[in-house]
C-alpha positions as CSV (number, residue, x, y, z in Angstrom):
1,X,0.0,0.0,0.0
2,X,1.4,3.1,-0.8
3,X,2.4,5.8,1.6
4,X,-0.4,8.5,2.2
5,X,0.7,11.8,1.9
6,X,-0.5,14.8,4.1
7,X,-0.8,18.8,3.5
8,X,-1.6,20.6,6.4
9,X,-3.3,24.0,6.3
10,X,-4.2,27.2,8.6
11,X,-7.9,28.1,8.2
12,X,-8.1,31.8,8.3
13,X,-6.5,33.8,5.6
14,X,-5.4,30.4,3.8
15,X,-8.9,29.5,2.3
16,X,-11.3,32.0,3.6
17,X,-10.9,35.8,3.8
18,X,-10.0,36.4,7.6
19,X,-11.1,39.8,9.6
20,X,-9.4,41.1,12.2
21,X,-12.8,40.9,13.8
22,X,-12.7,37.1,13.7
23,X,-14.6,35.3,11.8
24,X,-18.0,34.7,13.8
25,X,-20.5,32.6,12.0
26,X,-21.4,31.0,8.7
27,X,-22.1,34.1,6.7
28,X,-18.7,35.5,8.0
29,X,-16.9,32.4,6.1
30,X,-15.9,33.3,2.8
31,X,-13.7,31.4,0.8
32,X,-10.9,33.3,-1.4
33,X,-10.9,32.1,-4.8
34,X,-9.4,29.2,-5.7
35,X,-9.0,28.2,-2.3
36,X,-11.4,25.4,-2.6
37,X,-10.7,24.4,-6.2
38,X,-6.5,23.8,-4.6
39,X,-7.6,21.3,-1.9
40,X,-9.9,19.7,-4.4
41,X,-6.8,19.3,-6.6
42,X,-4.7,18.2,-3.5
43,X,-7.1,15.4,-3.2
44,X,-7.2,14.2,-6.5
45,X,-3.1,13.9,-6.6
46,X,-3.3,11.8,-3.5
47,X,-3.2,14.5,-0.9
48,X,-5.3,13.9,2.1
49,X,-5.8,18.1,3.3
50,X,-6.2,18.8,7.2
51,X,-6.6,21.7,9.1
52,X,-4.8,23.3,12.1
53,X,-6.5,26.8,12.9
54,X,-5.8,29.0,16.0
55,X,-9.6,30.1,16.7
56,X,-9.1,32.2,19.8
57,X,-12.4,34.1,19.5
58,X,-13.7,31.6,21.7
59,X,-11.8,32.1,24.7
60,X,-12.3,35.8,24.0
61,X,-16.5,35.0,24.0
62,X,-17.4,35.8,20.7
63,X,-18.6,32.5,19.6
64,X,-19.0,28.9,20.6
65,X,-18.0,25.7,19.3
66,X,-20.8,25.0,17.9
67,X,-20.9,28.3,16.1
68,X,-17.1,26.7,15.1
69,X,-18.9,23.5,14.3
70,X,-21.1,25.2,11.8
71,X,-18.6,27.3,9.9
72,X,-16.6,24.2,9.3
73,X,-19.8,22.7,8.4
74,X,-19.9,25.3,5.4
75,X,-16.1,25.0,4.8
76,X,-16.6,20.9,4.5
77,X,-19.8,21.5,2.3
78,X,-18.2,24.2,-0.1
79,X,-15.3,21.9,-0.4
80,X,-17.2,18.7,-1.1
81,X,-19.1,20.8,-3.9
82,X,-15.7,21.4,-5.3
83,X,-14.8,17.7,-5.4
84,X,-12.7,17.6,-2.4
85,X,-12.5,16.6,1.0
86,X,-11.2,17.8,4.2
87,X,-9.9,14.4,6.6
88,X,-9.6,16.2,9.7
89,X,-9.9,19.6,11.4
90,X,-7.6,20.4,14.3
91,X,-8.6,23.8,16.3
92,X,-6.7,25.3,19.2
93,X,-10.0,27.6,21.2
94,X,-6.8,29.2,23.7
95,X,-6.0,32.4,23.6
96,X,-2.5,33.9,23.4
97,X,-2.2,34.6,27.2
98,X,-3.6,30.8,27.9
99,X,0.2,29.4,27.8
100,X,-1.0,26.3,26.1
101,X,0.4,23.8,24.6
102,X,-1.8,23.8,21.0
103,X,-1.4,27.6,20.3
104,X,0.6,28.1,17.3
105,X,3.3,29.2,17.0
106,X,3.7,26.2,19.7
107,X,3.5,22.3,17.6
108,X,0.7,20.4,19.9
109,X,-1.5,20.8,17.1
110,X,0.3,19.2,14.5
111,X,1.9,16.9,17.0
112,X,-1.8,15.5,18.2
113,X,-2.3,15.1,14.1
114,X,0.4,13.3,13.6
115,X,-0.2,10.9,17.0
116,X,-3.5,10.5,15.7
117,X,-2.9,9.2,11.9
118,X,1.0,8.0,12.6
119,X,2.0,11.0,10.6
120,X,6.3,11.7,10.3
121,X,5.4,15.6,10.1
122,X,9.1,15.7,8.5
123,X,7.4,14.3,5.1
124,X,4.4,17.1,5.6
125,X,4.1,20.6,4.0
126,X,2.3,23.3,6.4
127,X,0.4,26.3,4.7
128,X,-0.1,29.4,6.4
129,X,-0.4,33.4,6.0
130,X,1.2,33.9,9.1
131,X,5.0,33.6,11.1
132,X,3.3,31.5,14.0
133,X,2.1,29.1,11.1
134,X,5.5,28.1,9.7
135,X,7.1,28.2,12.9
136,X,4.9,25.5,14.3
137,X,5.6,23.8,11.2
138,X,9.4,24.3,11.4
139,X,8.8,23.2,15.4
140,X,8.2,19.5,13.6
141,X,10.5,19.7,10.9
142,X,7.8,20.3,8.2
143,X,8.1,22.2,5.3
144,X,7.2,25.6,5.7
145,X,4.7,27.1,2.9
146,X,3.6,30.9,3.0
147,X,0.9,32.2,1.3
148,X,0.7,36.0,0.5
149,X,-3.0,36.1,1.0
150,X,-4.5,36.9,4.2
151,X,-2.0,38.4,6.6
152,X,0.4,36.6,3.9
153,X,1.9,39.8,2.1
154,X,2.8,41.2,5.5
155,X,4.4,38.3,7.0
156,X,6.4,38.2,4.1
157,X,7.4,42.1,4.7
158,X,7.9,41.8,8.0
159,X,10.3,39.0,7.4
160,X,12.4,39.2,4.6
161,X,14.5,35.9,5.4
162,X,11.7,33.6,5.5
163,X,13.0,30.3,5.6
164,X,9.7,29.0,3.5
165,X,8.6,28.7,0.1
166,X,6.4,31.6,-1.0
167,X,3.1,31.3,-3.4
168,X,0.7,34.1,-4.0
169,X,-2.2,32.2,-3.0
170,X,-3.3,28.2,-1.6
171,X,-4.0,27.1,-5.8
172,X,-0.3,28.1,-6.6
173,X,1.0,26.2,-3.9
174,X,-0.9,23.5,-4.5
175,X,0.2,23.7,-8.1
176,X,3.4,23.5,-7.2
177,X,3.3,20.5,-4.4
178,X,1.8,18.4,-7.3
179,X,4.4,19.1,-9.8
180,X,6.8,18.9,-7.4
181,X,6.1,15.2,-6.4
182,X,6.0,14.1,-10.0
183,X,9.8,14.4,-9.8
């Protein structure tokens, strides 16, 4: 049986808009373009997709998990009407004064991941907008993939030596991973 291969993706800013007002419900959820299309291309070149999200808005009160629930419930269903699928959803609900362990930039997240499906995160790309995204990946030894959307272009001005692979949006980097494993 061949190996499976796993891409591991931040939520916010990654496939939907994000708002420094946090995304708070359903109708807040909006997916940037080609977001949906890349992890339904993941999928069908043998990419299970997963996602690791920071979602402090609900230690701060301003919504539940179920209101979480059903926002991945319209990520999932967007996604599945693209042809994908999303295998798992990891969500740290701290916020950045709780001193957790699953905060990124801190691993637990993607350490629980890889417990859970026998994972070696060295063989695993992690897509973020964000420095706390590819340092948790980096914490694992994963690769480190930026994308410029989101808080993306800033992240990338704000640090110029970036040890990550850059991509203007989730579709190019997805491009890319594909092409990149055919060789």
């Amino acid at each position: 049986m061949p190996k499976q291969h796993y891409i591991l993706l931040d939520r916010d800013g990654v496939i939907n808009q994000d708002s420094d007002e946090f995304i708070k419900s359903p109708e807040e959820w909006l997916p940037i373009p080609g977001s949906l299309e890349a992890i339904a291309l993941l999928n069908a070149h043998g990419y299970k997709v997963v996602i690791v999200t920071n979602q402090s808005g609900i230690s701060r009160g301003l919504f539940d998990e179920r209101t979480l629930t059903a926002i991945h419930a319209k990520m999932i269903d967007l996604v599945q009407q693209q042809g994908g699928n999303i295998t798992a959803i990891y969500h740290c609900p701290h916020g950045p004064d709780d001193h957790c362990e699953c905060r990124k930039p801190k691993s637990g997240l993607l350490k629980q991941f890889a417990h859970d499906f026998n994972v070696d995160l060295t063989t695993t790309s992690v897509i973020g907008d964000s420095l706390r995204d590819l340092q948790a990946g980096e914490g694992v030894g994963a690769e480190p993939i930026l994308v410029k959307t989101g808080k993306g272009q800033q992240t990338l001005i704000n640090n110029l030596n970036l040890n990550a692979l850059v991509f203007e949006n989730l579709y190019d980097a997805a491009q890319s991973i594909i092409t990149r494993s055919k060789t």
